[in-house]
C-alpha positions in Angstrom: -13.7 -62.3 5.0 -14.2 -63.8 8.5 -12.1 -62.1 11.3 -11.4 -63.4 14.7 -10.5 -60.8 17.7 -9.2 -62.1 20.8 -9.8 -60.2 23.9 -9.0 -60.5 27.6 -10.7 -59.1 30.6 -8.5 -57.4 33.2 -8.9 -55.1 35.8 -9.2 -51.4 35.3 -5.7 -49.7 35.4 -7.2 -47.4 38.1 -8.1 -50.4 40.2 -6.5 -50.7 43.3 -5.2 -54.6 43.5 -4.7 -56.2 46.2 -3.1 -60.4 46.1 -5.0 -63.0 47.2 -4.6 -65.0 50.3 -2.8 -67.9 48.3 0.0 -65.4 47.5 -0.2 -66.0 43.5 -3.4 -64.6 42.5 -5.0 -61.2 42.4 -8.3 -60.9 45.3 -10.9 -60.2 42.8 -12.8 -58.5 45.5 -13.8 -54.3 44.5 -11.6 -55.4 41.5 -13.6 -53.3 38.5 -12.8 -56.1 35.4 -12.6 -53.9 31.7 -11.6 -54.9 28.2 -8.2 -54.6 28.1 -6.4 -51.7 26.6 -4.7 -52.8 23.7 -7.4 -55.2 22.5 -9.1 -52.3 22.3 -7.2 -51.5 19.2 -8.0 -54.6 18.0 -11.3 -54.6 18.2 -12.1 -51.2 16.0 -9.7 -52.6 13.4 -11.4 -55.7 12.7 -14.5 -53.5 12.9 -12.6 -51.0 10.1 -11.9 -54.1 7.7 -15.5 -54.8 7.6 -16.5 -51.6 6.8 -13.9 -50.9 4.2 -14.8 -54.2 2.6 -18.8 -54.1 3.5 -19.0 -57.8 4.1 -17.8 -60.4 6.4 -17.8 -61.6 10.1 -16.2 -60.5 13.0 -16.2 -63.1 16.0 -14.8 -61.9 19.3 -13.4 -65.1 21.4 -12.2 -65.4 25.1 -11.2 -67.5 27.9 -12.3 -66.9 31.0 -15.6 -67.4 33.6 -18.8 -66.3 33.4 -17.7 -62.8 34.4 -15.9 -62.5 30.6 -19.3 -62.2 28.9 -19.9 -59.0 30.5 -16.8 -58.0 28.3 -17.9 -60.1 24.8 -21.3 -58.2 24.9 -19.5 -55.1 25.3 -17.7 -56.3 22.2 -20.8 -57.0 20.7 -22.3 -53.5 21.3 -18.9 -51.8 19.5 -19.9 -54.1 16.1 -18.6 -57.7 16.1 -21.3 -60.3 15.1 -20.8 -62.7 17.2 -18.5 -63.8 20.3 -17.0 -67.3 21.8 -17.0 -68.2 25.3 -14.4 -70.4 26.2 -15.3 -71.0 29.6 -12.9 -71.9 32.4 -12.8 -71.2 36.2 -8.6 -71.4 35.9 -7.5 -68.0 37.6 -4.7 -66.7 35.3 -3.9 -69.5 33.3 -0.4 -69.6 31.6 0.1 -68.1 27.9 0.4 -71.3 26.3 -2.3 -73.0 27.9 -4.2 -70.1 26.8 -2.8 -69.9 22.8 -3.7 -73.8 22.8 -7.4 -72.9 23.5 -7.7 -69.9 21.1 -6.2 -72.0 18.3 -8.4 -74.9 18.8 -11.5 -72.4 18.5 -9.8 -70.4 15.8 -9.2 -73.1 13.6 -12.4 -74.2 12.2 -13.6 -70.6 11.8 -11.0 -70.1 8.4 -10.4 -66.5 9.5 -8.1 -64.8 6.9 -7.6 -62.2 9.6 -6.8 -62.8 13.7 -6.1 -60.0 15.6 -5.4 -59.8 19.1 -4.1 -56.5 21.5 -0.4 -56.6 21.6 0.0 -57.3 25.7 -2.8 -57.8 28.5 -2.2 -54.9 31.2 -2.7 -57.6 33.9 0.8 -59.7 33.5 2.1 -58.0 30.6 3.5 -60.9 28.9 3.3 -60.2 25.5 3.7 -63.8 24.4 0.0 -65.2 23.6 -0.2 -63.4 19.8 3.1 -65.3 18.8 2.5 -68.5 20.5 -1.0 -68.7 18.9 0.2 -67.9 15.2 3.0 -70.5 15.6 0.3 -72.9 16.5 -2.3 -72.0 13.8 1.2 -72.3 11.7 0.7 -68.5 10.3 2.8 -65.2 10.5 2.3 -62.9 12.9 3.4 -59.3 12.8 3.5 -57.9 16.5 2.9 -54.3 17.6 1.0 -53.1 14.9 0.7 -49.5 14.8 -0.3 -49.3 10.6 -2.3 -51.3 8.2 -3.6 -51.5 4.9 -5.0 -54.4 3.6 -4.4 -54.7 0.0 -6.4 -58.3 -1.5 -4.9 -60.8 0.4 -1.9 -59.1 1.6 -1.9 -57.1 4.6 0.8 -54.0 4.7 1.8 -52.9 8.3 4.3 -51.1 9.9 5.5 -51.7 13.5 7.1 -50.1 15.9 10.9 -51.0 16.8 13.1 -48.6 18.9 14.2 -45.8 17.4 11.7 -46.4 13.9 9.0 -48.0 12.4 9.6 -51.6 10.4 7.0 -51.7 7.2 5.9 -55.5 6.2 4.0 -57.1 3.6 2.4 -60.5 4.8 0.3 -62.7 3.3 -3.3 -63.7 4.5 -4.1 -65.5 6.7 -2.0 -64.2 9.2 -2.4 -63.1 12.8 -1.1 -59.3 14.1 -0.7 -57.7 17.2 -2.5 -54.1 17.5 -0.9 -51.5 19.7 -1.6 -47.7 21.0 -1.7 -45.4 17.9 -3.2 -48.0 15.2 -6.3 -46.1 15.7 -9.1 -44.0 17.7 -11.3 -47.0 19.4 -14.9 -46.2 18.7 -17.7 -45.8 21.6 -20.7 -48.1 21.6 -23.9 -46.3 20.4 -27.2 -46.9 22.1 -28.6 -48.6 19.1 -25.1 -51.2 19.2 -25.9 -51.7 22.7 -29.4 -52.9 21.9 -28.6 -54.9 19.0 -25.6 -56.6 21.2 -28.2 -58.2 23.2 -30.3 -59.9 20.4 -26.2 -61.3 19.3 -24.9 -64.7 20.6 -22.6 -65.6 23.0 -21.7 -69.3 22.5 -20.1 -71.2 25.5 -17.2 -73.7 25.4 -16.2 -75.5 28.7 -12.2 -75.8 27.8 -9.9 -77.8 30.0 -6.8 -76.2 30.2 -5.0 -79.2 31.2 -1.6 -79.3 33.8 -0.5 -75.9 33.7 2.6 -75.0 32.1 4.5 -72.7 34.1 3.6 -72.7 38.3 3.5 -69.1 39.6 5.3 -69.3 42.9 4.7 -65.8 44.5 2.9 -62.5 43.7 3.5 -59.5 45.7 3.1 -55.6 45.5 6.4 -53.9 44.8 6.9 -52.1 48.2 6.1 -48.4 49.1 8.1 -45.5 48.1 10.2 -44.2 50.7 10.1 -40.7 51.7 11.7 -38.1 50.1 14.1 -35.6 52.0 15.4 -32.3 51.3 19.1 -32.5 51.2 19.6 -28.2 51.6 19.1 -25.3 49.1 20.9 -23.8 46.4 24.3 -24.5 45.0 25.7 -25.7 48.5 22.8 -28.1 48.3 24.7 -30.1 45.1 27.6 -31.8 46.5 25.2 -33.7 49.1 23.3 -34.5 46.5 25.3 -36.3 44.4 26.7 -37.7 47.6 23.1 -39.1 48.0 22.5 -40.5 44.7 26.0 -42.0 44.8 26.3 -43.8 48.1 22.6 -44.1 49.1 20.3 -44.4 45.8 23.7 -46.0 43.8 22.0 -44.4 40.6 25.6 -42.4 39.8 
């Protein structure tokens, strides 16, 4: 079975961001760029299916500029095969224009099995899984956190608040992975040699008149001070004073 994984490049949680002097973008300046999280989970899942099944394919595609193959080979060390570039200089492109270009590289590849992480860190959005099932006109199961593949039905189990949902879908379908599917693995130093000998192919994409404009993007401003209100019990009823007419949280 062929497997597509779709992974995104952001910057390191512990990075310190800064915006851009257009106001809408991130200054990639000191930014350290990782494999995102989530796709993370992704990755050693698709890598776990193989195994269990001891054949197949596992391709690793994303969009991005030439920065991203620093992140497919890394991809490449941890066991997929082989990894799509889909080139483009567009800084943070919208979810839709981004599902369009996936499923235009996905669809000759007759994966039975796309995976993708369940958000990016970066924006968060949550939206690319679903919008590229819908147009590679498969289900999609979202938030993954257990799977079993049984022949050509996969049986998960999501998360949902307050429980876990359990699904039976049939293949091919795409799913979401998030934090608890498994343990990512490390790359060994023999993966990391052998990731160089893999290929990365390119794809210039055009990602076409964007489909939603980002306006602004600012840091959410600094916390104020905190302040001792007084000690003990006669410290309470300015306290709930406090949070009542100055924080409005009662």
């Amino acid at each position: 079975m062929l497997q597509v994984v779709c992974v995104k490049q952001v910057p390191d949680s512990d990075t310190r961001v800064k915006v851009a002097a257009d106001g809408r973008t991130l200054d990639p300046n000191g930014v350290t760029l990782v494999l995102n999280p989530y796709d993370e989970f992704a990755v050693e899942q698709s890598l776990r299916v193989k195994e269990a099944l001891a054949a197949g394919e596992v391709v690793a595609v994303s969009l991005g500029n030439a920065g991203v193959q620093t992140t497919l080979r890394n991809v490449l060390a941890l066991g997929a095969d082989r990894a799509i570039h889909l080139k483009s200089d567009t800084p943070a492109p919208d979810a839709l224009a981004v599902a369009k270009a996936l499923a235009e590289a996905i669809k000759g590849l007759d994966a039975g099995l796309v995976w993708l992480g369940k958000s990016a860190i970066d924006d968060d959005g949550a939206q690319v899984g679903p919008m590229l099932a819908t147009l590679l006109g498969r289900p999609c199961v979202t938030n993954v956190c257990k799977f079993e593949l049984a022949g050509n039905v996969a049986k998960v189990e999501r998360e949902i608040e307050g429980g876990r949902e359990q699904l039976e879908v049939p293949l091919p379908a795409v799913f979401t992975t998030d934090k608890g599917l498994n343990e990512p693995r490390f790359a060994s130093l023999k993966g990391i040699m052998a990731a160089k000998k893999k290929s990365i192919e390119e794809r210039p994409v055009d990602l076409g008149a964007p489909n939603v404009e980002r306006l602004a993007l600012e840091l959410p401003p600094p916390r104020a001070a905190g302040r001792i209100v007084g000690e003990g019990a006669g410290a309470v009823a300015e306290l709930v004073r406090a949070l009542r007419e100055e924080a409005k949280v009662l």
